[in-house]
N, C-alpha and C positions, 0 to 999 in steps of 0.2 A: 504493500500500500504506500503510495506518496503521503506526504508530510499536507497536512493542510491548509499549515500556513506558510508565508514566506517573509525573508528579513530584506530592504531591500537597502543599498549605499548607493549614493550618488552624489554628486556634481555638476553644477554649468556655473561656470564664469559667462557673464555675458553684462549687458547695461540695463538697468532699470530704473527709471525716469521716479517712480512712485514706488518704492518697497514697503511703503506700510499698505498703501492699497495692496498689496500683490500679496502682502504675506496675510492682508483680511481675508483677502477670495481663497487663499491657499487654505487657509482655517475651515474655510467653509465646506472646502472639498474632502480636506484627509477628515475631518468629522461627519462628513456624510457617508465617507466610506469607511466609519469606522477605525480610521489606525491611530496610530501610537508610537511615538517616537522623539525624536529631537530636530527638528528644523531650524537653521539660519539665513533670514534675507538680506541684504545689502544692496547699495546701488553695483554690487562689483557682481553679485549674481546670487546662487541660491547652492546651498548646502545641509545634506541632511541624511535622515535615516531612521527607517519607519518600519512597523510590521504591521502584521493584516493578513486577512486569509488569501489566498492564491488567486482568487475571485477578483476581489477589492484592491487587491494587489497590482494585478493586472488592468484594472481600469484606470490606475493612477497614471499608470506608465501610460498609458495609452491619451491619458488628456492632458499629459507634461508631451508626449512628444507630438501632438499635435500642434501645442504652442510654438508659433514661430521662434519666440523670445527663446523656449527653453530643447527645444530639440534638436538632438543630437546627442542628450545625453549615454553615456557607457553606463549601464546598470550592471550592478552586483548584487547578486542575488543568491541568499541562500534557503533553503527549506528548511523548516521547524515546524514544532509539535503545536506550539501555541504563539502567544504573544511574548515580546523581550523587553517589551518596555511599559512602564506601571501607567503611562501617561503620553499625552500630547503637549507637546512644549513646541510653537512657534515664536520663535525671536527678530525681533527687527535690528540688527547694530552695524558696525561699521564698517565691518568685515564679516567674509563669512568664512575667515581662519583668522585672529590673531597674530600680526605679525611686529603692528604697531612703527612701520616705518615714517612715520609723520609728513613732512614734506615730500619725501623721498618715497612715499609710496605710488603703485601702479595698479592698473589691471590686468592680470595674464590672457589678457584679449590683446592687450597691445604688445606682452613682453614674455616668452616662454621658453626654456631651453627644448630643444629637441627630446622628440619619444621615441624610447627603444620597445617594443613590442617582448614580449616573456621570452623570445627565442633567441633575437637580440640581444637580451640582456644578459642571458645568459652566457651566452659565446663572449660577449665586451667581458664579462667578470672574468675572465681566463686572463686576458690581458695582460701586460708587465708593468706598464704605467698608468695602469688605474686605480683612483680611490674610489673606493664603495662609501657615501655619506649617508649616516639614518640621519629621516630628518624630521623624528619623533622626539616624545619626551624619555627622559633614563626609564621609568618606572613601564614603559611601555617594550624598549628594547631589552629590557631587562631578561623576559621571557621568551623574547623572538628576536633573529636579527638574519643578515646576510654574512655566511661566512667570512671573516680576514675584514667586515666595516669598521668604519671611524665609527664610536661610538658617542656623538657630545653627552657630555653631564650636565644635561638643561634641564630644569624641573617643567617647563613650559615652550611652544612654541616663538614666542615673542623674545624667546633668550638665545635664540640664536645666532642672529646677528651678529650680537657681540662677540657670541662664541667665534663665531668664522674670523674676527676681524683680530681677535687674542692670538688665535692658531693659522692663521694667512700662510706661515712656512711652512706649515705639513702639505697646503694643498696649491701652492703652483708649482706652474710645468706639468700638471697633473692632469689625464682625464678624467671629469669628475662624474661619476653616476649616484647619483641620490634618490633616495626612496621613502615612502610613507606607506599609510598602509590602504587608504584610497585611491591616490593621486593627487589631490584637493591641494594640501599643502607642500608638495613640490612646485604645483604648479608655478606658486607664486617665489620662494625658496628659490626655485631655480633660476628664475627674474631676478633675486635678486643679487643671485651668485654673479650671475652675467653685468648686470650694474655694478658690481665690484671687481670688474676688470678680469674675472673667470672666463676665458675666453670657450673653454673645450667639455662642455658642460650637459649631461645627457637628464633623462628624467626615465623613471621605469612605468611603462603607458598601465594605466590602471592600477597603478603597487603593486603591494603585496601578497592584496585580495586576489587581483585577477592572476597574478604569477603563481599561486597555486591550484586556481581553476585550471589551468592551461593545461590540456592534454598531451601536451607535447615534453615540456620542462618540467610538471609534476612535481613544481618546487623543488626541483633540486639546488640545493647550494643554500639554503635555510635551515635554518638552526631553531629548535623551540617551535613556541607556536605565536601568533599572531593578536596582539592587544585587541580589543573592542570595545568599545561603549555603549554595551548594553549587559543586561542579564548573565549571555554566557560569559562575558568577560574575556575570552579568546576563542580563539577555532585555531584546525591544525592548518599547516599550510603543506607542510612536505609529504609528498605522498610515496617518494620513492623508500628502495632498503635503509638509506641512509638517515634518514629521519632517527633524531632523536631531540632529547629534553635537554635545555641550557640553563635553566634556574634552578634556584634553592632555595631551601629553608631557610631564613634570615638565622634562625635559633640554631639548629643542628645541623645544616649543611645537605641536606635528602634532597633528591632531584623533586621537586615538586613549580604547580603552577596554579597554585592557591593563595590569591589573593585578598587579603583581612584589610581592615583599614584599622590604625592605631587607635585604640579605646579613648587614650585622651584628645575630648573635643578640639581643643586648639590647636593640635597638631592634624589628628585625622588622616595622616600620608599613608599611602597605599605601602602595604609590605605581602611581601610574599613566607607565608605562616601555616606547615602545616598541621593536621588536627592535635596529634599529640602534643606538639610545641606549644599551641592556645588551650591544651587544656593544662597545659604543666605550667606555665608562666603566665597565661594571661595575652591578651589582644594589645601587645604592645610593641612601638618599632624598635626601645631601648630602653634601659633601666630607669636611665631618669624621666623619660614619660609615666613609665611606672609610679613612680616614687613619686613626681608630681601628681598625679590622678590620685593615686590613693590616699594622699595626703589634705586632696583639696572636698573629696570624698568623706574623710574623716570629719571634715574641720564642720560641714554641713549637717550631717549628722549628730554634730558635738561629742565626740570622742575626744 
């Protein structure tokens, strides 16, 4: 039996004149078809990702690619048992990735590095003088990544920039190939590689998603599995022998891909925690989150 419902990821950079009108009418559709998900509009274009039964799913698709403004979209699309997300969340803001280049920003309508297609990218990652850039957040590559990439230690996308501009010598003279896990956020990343005088600058067409749909490459050359923003929290990507698991246990070191979020509210950072380790220690990323929660714990209580 198929799955009944579907999760589906997308993308259009494009221009929209009224994005609050666009993202009213857009409200009006995914709740008339029932889904559920996270949407962002901006004048730069529309980003998001929704689930819904196969049905409702499919007629989404079908009244986005009718729209002039929005067709063309590459959908990603996986099958599932139910819904992955608790709610409908559309947002209207300034972007529809975070990158916060202020003056110096664009639209990957006007500025994009070249797409390597999963077969392409494949064969470029053989290469001698290539870097592979993730151009994710840590907590994201933490659990999946492209074998032998640059990994930044950015907690968010909008910290990259700087990153590139600290570490500049690792990556001239270099072919650069960067990846996300949609496409979405290279698109622009790779704009802005190129604005920073990166002459030789590639992008992997679809991510990471579609580089393991691909029946030809079958993810090979990936490691772990694949972040998400929803419910599952990752999916696999490598489907060949070589597949296997890159994370840990923050506590004991065990290959795992179980993500807790730190018990103390103010911190709340994602850690990778398996079962025994939260039930021996506790839902914490380090001692002194510990020691602080349980102390501020106490103090409410009056102990």
């Amino acid at each position: 039996m198929t799955a009944p419902y579907e999760v589906l990821l997308f993308y259009k950079y494009a221009r929209l004149d009224d994005p609050d009108v666009f993202a009213a009418d857009h409200r009006r559709l995914c709740q008339q078809l029932e889904l559920r998900g996270r949407i962002v509009v901006a004048t730069e274009g529309l980003n998001g990702t929704v689930s819904g039964t196969k049905e409702n799913c499919a007629k989404y698709r079908e009244a986005l690619d009718k729209d002039p403004i929005m067709a063309g979209i590459a959908w990603k699309i996986d099958p599932e048992e139910g819904h992955v997300f608790p709610k409908l969340s559309i947002k209207v803001r300034n972007e529809v990735v975070t990158l916060e280049l202020g003056e110096e920003d664009f639209n990957p309508v006007d500025l994009t590095a070249s797409h390597l297609k999963p077969l392409e990218w494949r064969e470029a990652m053989k290469a001698d003088d290539v870097v592979l850039l993730d151009a994710r957040n840590d907590y994201e590559w933490e659990i999946g990544h492209f074998e032998g990439a640059i990994l930044p230690k950015v907690p968010s996308f909008k910290d990259l920039p700087k990153w590139i501009r600290d570490h500049r010598s690792e990556l001239e003279g270099k072919k650069i190939l960067t990846y996300c896990t949609g496409g979405i956020r290279c698109e622009k990343f790779s704009g802005f590689l190129l604005n920073e005088g990166f002459d030789n600058v590639f992008q992997l067409d679809g991510g990471i998603v579609t580089y393991g749909k691909d029946e030809e490459v079958r993810g090979e050359g990936y490691e772990g599995e694949c972040y998400v923003f929803d419910e599952r929290l990752s999916v696999s990507v490598n489907q060949t022998e070589g597949a296997k698991l890159v994370s840990k246990c923050r506590s004991c070191g065990v290959p795992s891909i179980r993500y807790r979020n730190c018990a103390w509210m103010p911190c709340n950072a994602q850690i990778l925690l398996c079962e025994d380790c939260e039930e021996r220690i506790g839902r914490y990323c380090d001692c002194r989150c510990k020691e602080v929660d349980l102390m501020s714990r106490s103090a409410v209580i009056g102990i």
